[in-house]
NUFIBA-617608 format. One line per 4 residues: number of its first residue (from 1); their letters; for each residue x, y, z of N, C-alpha, C. Coordinates in steps of 0.05 Angstrom, whole numbers, plus 5000, padded with zeros to 4 digits. Each point is the difference from the previous one (the first is absolute). Example, Ala and Ser with C-alpha at 12.3 -4.5 7.8 and 13.67 -1.06 7.14 Angstrom:
BEGIN
1	as	5264,4886,5156,4982,5024,5000,5018,5024,5000  4993,5021,4986,5016,5024,5001,4985,5022,5014
***
This chain:
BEGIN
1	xxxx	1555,3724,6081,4984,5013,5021,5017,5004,5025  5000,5021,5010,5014,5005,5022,4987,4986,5026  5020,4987,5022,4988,4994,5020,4995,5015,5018  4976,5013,5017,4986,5009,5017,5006,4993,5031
5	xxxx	5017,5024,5011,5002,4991,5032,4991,5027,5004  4983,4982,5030,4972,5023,5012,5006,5006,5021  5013,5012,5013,5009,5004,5037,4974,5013,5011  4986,4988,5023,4974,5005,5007,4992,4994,5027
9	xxxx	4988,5007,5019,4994,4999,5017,4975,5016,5013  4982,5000,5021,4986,5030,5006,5000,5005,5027  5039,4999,5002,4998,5013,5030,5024,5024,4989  5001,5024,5005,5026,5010,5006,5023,4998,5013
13	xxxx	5026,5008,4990,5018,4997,5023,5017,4984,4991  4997,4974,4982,5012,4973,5000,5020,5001,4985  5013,5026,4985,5019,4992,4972,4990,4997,4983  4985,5009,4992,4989,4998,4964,5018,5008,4982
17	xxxx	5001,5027,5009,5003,5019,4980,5037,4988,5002  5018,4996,5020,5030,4997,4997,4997,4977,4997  4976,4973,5002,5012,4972,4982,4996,5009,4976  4974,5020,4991,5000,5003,4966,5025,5005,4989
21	xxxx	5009,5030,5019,5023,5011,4983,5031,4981,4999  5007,4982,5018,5022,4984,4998,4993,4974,4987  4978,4991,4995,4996,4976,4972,5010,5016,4982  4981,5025,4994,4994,5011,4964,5037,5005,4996
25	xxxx	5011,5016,5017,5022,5006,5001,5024,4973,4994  5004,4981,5016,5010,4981,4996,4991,4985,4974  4990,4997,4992,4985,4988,4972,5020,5012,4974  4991,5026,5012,5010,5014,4971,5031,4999,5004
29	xxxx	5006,5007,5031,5033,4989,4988,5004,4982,4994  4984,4976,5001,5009,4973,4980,5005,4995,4977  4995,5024,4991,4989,5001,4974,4972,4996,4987  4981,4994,5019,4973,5002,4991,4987,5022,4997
33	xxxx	4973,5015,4980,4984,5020,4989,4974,4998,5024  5006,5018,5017,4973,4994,5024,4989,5033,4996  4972,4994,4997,4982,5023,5011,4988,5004,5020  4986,5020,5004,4998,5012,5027,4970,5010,5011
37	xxxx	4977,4994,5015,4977,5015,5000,5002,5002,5028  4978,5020,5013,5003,5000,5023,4971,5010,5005  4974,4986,5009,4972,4995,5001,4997,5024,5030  5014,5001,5008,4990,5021,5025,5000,5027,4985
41	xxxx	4975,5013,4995,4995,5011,4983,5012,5037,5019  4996,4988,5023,4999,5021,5022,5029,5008,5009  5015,4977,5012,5019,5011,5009,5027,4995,4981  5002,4976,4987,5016,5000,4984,5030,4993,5005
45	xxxx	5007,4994,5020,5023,4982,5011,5016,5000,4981  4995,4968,4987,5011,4986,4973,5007,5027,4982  4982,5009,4990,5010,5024,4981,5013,5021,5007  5005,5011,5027,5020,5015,5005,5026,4994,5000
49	xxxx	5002,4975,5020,5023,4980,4996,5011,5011,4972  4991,4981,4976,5010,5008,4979,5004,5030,4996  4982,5019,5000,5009,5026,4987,5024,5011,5027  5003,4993,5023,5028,5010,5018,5015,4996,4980
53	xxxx	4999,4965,4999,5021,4994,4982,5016,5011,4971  4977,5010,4991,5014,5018,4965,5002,5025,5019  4988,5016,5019,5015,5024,4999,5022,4996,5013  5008,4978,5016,5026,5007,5010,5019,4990,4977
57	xxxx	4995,4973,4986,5024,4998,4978,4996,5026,4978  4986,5018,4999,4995,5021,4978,5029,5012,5011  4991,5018,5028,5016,5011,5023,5028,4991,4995  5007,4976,5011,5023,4995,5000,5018,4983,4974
61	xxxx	4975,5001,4976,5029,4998,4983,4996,4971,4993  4991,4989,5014,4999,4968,4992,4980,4980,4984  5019,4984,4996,4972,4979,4979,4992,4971,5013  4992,5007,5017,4993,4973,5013,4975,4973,4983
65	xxxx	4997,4975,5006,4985,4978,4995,4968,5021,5010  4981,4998,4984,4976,5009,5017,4971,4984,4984  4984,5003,5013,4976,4989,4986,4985,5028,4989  4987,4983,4977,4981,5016,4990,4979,5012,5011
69	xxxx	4987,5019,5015,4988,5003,5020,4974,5018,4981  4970,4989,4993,4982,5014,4990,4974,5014,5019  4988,5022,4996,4975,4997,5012,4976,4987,4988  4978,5006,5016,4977,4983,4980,4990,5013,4981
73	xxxx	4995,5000,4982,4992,5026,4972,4973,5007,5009  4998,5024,4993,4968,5008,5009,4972,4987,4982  4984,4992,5005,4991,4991,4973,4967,5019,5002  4990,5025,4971,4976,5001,5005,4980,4982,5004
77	xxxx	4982,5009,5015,4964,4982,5007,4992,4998,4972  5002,5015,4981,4984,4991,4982,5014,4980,4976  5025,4992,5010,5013,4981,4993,4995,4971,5005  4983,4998,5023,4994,4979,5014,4977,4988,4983
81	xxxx	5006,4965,5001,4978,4990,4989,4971,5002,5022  4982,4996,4994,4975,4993,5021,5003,4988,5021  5000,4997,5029,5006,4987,5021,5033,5000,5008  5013,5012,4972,5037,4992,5014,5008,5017,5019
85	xxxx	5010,4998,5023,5015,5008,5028,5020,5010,4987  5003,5021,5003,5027,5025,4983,5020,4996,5017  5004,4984,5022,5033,4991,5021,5003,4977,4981  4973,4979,4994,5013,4975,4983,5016,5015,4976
89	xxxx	4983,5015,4986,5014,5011,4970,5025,5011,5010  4999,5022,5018,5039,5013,5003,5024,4975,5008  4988,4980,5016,5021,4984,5000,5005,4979,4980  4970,4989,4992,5014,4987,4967,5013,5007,4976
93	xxxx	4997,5029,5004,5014,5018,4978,5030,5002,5004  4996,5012,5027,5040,5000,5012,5015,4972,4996  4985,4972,5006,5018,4981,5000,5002,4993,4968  4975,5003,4985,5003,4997,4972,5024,5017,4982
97	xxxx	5010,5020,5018,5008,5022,4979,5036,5000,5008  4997,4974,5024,5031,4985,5004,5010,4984,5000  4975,4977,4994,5013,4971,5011,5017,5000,4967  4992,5015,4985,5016,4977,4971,5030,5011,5002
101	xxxx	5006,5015,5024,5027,5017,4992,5023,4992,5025  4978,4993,5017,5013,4987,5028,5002,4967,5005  5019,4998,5018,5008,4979,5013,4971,4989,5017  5001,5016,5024,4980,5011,5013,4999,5024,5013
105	xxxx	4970,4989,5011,4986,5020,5004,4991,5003,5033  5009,5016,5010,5006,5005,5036,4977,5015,5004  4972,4990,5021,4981,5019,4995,4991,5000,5036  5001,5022,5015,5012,5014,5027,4969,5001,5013
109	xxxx	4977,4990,5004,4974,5005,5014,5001,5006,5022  4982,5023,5008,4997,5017,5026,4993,4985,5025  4998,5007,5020,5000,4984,5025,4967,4995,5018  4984,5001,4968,4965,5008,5006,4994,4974,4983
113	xxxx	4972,4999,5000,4987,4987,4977,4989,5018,4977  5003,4994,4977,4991,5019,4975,4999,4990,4978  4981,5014,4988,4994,4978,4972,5025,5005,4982  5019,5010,5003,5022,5009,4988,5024,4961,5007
117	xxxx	4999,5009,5032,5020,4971,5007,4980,4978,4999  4974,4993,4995,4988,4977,4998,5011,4993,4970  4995,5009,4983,4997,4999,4968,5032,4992,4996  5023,5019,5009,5030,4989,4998,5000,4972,5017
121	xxxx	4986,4992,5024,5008,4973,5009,5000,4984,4974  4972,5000,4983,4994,4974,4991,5017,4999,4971  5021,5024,5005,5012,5005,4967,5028,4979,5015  5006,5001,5018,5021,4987,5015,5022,4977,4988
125	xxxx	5025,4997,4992,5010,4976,5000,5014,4977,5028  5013,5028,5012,5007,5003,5024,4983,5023,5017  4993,4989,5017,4985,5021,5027,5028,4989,5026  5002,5027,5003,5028,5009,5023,4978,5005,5017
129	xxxx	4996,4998,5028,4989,5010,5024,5018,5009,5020  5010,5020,5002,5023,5004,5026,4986,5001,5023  5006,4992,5030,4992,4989,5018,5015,5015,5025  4990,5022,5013,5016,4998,5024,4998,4973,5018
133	xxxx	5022,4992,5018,5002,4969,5014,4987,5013,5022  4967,5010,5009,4995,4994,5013,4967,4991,4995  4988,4986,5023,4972,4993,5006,4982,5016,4990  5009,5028,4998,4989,5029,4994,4986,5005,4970
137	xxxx	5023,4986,4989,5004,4994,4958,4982,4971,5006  5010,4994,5016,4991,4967,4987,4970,4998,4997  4989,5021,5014,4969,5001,4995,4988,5006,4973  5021,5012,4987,4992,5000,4971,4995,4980,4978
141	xxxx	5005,4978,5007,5008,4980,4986,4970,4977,5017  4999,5003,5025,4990,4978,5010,4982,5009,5032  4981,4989,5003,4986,5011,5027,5006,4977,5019  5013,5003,5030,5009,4985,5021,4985,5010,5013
145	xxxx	5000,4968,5017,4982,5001,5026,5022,5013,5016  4995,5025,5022,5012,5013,5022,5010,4977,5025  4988,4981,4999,5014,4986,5032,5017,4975,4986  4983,4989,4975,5017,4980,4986,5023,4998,4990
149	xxxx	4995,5022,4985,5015,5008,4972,4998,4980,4978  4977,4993,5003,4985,4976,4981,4998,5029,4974  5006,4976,4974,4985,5021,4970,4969,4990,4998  4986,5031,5006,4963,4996,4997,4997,4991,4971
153	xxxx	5016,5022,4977,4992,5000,4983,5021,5021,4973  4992,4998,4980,5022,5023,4984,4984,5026,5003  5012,5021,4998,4997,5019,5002,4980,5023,4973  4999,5018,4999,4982,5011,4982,5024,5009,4980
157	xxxx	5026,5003,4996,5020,5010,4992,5006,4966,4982  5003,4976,5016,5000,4982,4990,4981,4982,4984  4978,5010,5008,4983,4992,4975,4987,5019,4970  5023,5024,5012,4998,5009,4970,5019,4996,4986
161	xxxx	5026,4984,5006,5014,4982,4992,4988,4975,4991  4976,4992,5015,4990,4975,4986,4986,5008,4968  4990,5028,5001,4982,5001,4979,5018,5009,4973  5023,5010,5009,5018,5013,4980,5003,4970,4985
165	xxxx	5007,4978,5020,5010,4977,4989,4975,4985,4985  4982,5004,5011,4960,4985,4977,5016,5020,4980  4997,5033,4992,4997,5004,4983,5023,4989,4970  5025,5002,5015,5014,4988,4985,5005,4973,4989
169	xxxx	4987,4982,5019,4992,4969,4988,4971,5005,4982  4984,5013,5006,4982,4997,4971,5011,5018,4973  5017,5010,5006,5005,5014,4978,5030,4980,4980  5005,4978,5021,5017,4986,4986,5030,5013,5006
173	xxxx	5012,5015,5021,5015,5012,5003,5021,4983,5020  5026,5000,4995,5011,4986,5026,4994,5004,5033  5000,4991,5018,5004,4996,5025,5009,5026,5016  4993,5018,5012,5021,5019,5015,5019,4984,5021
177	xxxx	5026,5016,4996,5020,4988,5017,5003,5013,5023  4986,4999,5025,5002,5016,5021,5008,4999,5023  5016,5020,5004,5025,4999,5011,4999,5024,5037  4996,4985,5019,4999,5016,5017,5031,5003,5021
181	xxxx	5003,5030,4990,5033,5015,5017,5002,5001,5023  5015,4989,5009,5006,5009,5029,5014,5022,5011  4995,5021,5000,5012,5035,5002,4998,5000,5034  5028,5010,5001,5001,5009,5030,5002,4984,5020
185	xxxx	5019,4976,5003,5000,4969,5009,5014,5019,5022  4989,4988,5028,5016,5014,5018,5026,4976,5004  5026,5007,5009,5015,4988,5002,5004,4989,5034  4982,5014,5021,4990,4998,5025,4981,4989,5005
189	xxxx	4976,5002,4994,4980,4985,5006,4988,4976,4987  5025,4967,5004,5004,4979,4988,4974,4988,5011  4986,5010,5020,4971,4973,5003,4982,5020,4979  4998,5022,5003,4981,5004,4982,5008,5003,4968
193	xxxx	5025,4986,4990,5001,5003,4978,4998,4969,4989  5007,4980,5024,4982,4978,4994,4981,4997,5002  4976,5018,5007,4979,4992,5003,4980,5010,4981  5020,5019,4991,4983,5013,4969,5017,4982,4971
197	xxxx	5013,4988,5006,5013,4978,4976,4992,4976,5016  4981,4994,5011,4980,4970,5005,4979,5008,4986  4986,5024,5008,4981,5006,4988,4993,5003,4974  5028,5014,4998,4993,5011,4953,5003,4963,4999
201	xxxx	5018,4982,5016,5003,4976,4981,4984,4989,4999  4977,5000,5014,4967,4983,5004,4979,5021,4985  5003,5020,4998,4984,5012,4977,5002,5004,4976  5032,4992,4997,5006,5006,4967,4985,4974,4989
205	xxxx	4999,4977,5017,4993,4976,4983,4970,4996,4998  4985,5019,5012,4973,5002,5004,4994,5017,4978  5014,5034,4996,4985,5016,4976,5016,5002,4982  5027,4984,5002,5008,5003,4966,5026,5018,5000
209	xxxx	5019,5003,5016,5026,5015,4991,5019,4994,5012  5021,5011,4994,5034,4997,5012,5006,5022,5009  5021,4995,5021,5016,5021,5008,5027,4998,4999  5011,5031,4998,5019,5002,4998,5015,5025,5022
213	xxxx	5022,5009,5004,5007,5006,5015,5004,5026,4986  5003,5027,5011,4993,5022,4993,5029,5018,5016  4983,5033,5004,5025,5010,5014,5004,5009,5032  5013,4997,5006,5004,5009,5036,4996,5032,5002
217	xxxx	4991,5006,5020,4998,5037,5018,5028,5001,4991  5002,5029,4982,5024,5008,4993,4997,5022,5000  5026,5022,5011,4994,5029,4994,5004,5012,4968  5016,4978,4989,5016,5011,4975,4973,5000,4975
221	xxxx	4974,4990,5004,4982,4995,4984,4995,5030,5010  5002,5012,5013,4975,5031,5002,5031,5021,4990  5015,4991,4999,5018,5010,4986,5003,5008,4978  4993,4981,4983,5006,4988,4970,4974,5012,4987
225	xxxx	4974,5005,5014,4976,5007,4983,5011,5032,4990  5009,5016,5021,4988,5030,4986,5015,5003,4972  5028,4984,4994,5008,4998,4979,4997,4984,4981  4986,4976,5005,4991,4987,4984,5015,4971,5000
229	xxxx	5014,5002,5002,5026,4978,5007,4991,4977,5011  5012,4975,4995,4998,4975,5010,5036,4985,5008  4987,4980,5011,5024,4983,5019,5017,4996,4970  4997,5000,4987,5022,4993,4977,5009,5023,4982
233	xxxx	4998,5021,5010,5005,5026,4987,5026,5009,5011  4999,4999,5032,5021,5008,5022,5025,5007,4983  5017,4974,4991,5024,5003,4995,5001,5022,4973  4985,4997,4980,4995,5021,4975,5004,5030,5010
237	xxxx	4991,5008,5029,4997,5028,5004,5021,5002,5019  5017,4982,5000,5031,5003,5014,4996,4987,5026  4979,4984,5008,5000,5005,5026,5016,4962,5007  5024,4999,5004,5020,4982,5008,5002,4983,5019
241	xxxx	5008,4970,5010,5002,4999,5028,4982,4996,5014  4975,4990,4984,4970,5000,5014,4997,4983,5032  4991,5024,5014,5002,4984,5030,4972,4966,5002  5008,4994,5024,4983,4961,4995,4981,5006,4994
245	xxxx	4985,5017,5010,4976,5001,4993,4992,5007,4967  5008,5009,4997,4997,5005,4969,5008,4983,4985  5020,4988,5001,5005,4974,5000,4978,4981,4997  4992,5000,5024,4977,4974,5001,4974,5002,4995
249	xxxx	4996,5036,4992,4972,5005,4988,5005,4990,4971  5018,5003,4983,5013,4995,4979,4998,4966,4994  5000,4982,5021,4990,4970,5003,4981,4995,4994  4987,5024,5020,4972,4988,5011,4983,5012,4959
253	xxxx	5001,5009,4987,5002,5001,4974,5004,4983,4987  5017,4987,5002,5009,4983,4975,4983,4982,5016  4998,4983,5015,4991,4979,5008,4961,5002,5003  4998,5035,5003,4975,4998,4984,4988,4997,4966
257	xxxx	5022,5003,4988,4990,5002,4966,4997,4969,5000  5035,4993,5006,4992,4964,4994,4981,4982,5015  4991,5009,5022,4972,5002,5010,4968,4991,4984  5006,5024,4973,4981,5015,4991,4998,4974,4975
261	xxxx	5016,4995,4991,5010,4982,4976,4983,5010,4978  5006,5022,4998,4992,5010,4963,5005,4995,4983  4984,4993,4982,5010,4987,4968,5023,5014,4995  5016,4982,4984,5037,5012,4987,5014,5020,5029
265	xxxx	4989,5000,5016,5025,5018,5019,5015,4983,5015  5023,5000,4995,5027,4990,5008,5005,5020,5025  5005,4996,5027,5017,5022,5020,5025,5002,4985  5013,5021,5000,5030,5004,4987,5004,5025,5021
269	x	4992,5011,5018,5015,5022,5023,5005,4994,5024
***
């Protein structure tokens, strides 16, 4: 059975779609079989990502590491049993029609609530949350008192994390491993980046997850999309001599996978 990582959130903005595409990417140069969905039915991020990516290696000639990247199959209404939700059927079909061929399975949810990313939470092995580091994100996760900064309570985002997790304990299913990113750590504003790593540390132990450290404001990420390209592609397309920063987006990677601690993945880049 392939293992299931869900990158999810329902704010825009946070890195979804470039933590999706530099896991799936990194994976497979490990040598692992990773597939690809991408639940924003609308805009489609995640799945452009990938298709930049084959037309530019079409373009230029190259055979790069890539993931398997599917849409959701259409399925007719009159296909449907009595009562079944035809988003449940397209996405049990898509993951059914990969897990026996894949490593895993990388599945990209839009920045809304929808019965599309409710249904992938509770399929979850790993749930990735990328997090901008400010008060702004952190509302997603948890409601603060304004003068305190006392936690009222979890959030509506986090208790559909609680239900993903009922459904998979009655069903006898392991534990989701959930993992909240820290994207966009300012490297200037040290009181407020301790004050949002006091906070995730007193709430993780309240609703249940870990964090891990994610990627910094980089220009080279708006770079890398229209071609498809990731931080570990650079040197393949000649590009030599990588200045620090690329460099240390290239860190800030590796130290997110081993972060991530996926079954059988060894870091080797």
């Amino acid at each position: 059975m392939a293992h299931i990582i869900v990158v999810g959130n329902e704010k825009g903005g946070s890195g979804k779609s470039t933590t999706s595409m530099h896991i799936a990417t990194a994976l497979v140069r490990m040598g692992h079989r990773v597939g690809g969905l991408d639940l924003d039915l609308r805009q489609q991020s995640f799945g452009r990502y990938v298709e930049n990516r084959l037309g530019y290696l079409n373009r230029a000639g190259l055979d790069l590491p890539s993931p398997e990247f599917r849409q959701l199959p259409e399925i007719a209404q009159e296909a449907l049993a009595p009562g079944e939700n035809i988003h449940d059927r397209r996405l049990s079909e898509a993951v059914a029609g990969m897990e026996a061929t894949v490593d895993f399975i990388l599945i990209d949810c839009p920045g809304s609530h929808t019965r599309l990313s409710q249904v992938a939470h509770s399929l979850a092995d790993t749930l990735i949350t990328p997090l901008n580091d400010s008060f702004v994100d952190f509302d997603l996760l948890a409601k603060v008192d304004a003068e305190s900064n006392k936690i009222l309570g979890p959030s509506v985002y986090s208790e559909m994390v609680w239900n993903a997790r009922q459904l998979r304990a009655r069903a006898g299913l392991q534990p989701i491993d959930w993992v909240v990113v820290r994207n966009r750590l300012g490297a200037q504003n040290m009181i407020n980046k301790k004050k949002m790593g006091e906070a995730l540390d007193v709430l993780s132990k309240r609703i249940g997850f870990r964090t891990a450290p994610g990627f910094s404001e980089r220009v080279i990420f708006r770079e890398l999309f229209p071609r498809g390209l990731t931080l570990l592609d650079l040197k393949d397309i000649g590009v030599g001599g990588l200045n620090l920063s690329n460099v240390a987006a290239r860190q800030e990677l590796r130290d997110l996978i081993k972060a991530l601690n996926l079954p059988g993945v060894t870091v080797d880049f």
